[in-house]
C-alpha positions in Angstrom: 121.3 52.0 102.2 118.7 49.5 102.0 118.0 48.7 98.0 114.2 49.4 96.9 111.3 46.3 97.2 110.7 45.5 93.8 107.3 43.9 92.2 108.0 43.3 88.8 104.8 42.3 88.0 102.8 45.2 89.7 101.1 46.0 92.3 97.2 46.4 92.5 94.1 47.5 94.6 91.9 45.7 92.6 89.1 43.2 92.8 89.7 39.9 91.2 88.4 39.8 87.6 87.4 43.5 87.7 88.1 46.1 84.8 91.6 46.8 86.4 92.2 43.6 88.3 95.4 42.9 86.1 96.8 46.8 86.1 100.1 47.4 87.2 99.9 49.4 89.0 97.0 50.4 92.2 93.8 51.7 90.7 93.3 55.2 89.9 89.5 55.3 89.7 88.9 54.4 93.1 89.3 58.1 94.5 88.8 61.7 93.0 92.2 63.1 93.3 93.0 66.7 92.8 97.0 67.8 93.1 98.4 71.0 92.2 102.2 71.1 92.2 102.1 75.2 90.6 104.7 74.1 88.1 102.0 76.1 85.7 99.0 78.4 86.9 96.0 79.5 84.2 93.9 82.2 86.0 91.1 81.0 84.4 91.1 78.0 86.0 89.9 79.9 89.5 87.4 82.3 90.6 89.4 84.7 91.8 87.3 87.8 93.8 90.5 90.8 94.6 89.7 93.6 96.6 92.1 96.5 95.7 92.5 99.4 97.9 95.5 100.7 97.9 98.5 102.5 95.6 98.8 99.9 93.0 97.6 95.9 92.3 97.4 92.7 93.2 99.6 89.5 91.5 98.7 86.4 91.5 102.1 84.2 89.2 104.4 81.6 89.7 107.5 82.6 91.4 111.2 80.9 91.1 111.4 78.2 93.5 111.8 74.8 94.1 109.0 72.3 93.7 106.9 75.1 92.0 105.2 77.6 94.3 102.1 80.1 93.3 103.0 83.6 94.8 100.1 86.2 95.9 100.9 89.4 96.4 98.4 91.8 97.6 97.8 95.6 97.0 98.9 97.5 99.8 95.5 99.1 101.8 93.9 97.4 105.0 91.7 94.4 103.9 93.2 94.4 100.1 92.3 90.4 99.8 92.3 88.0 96.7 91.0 84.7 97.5 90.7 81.9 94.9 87.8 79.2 94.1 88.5 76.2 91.7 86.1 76.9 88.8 83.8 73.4 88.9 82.7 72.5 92.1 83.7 68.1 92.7 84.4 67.1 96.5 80.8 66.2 97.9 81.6 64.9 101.4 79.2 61.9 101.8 79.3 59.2 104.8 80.8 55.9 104.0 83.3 58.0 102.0 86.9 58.6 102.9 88.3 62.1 101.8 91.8 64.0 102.3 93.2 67.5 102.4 96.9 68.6 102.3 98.3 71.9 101.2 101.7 73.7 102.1 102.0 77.3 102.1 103.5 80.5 104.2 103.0 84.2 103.8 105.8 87.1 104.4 103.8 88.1 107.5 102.1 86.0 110.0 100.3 87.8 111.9 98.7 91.2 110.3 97.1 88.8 107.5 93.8 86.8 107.8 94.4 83.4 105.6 92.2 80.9 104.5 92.9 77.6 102.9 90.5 73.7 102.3 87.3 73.3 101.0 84.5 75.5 100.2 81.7 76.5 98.7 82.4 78.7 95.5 82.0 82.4 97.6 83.2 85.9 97.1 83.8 86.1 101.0 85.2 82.5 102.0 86.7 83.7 105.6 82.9 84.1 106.0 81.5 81.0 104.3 78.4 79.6 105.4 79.8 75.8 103.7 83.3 74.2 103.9 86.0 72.3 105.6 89.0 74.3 105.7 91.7 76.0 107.7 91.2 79.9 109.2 93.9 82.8 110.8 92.5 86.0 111.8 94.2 89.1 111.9 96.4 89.9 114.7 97.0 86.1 115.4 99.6 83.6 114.6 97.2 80.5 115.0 95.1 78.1 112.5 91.8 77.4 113.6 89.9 74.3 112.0 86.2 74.8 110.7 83.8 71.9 110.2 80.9 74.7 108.9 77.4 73.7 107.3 74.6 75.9 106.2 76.3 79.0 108.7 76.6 76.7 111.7 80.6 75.5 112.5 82.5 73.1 114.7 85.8 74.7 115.4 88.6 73.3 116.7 91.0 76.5 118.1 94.8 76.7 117.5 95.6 73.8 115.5 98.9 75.2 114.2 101.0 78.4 113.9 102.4 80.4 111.3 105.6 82.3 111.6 106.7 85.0 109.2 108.3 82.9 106.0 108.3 79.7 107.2 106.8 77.2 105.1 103.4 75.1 107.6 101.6 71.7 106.0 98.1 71.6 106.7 95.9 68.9 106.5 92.7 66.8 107.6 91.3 63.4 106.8 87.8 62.3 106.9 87.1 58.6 108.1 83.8 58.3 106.1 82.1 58.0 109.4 82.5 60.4 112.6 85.4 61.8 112.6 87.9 64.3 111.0 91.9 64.0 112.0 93.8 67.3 111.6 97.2 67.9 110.8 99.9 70.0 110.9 103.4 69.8 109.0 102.4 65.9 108.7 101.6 65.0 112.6 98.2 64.8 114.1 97.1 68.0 116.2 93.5 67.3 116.7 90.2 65.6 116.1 86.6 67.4 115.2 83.6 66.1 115.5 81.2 66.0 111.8 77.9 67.0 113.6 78.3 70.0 110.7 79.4 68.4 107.7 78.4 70.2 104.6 77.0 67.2 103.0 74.4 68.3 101.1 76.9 70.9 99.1 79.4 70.4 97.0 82.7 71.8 97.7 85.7 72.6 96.1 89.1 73.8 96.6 89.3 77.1 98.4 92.3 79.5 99.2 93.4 83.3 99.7 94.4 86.1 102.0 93.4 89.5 103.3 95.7 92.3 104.1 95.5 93.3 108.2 97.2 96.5 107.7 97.8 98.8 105.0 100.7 96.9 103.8 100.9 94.5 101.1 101.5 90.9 102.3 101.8 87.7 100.3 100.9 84.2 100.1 103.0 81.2 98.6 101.5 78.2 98.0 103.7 75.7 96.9 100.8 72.6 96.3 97.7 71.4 96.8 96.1 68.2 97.2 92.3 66.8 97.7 90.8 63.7 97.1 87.7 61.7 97.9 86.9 58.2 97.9 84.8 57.0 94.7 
């Protein structure tokens, strides 16, 4: 095994003779990062809008797993949803600024579930948003379709990945700063869309949730987030 590249005396992104220039390490100011590894969850830290239907209530608590995982559990009528905003709105998507998306999650049933999961606007109905860049299954399909959506008006890309029932899927998208937005799928490019609707004049932040398709309870695990934006 090939031994580890070491820099003992650091490594950095810096300018020369900047505020960081002699950090050790590379400079954390230069992007807005957001990770969420759901080794804790505080309910107050989300605006969380739960539709409850059915014979009992909906969960939302960390579960027993490896890496840390946030389990959702619905309440058991047709279209019993909870969907979650970040309280504080912070990912403005602006040209000449790079930005990133990653998040890995699965749900005990892939089809009779409508999921959503990026960036949004704060909403009480994000799988109808009128703002956001974000990932979108409907009921009754296994596939990921991939909004670019501003002020009602969306570039969608169709069928960028597939869910199967308790199988863990990475999704992801990076924004060049310029014309284009890659998409990805468990790490490997599946796509490109346009930016002709970027929401650029609304601030997003991170979106996610599910709605029952039946009346059945169904679940969402997420085991992390991540989102970050160029400075």
């Amino acid at each position: 095994m090939a031994s580890p590249v070491r820099y003992p005396s650091g490594v950095t992104n810096a300018s020369p003779n900047t505020n960081l220039s002699e950090f050790v390490a590379p400079d954390p100011s230069k992007a807005h990062v957001y990770f969420d590894d759901f080794d804790t969850y505080t309910a107050a830290q989300w605006t969380i809008t739960t539709v409850e239907a059915g014979s009992g209530s909906a969960t939302e608590a960390l579960t027993d797993a490896d890496g840390g995982v946030l389990l959702i559990t619905n309440d058991d009528a047709d279209n019993d949803s909870d969907f979650f905003n970040k309280v504080g709105e912070s990912f403005l998507m602006e040209s000449g600024k790079k930005a990133w998306f990653k998040a890995r999650i699965q749900s005990n049933d892939a089809t009779q579930s409508d999921i959503v999961i990026g960036l949004q606007i704060t909403d009480t109905t994000p799988l109808d948003v009128t703002d956001g860049i974000f990932f979108l299954k409907s009921d009754g399909d296994t596939q990921f379709d991939f909004l670019v959506e501003k002020n009602n008006t969306a570039t969608t890309t169709s069928e960028v990945a597939t869910m199967a029932d308790d199988t863990w899927l990475t999704l992801g998208f990076y924004y060049d700063g310029k014309s284009e937005i890659k998409i990805y799928a468990d790490d490997v490019q599946v796509g490109t869309s346009v930016v002709t609707n970027l929401p650029d004049d609304e601030v997003l932040t991170v979106s996610f949730g599910i709605q029952n398709g039946e009346a059945a309870a169904k679940t969402l695990s997420v085991d992390y987030i991540f989102a970050a934006k160029e400075r």
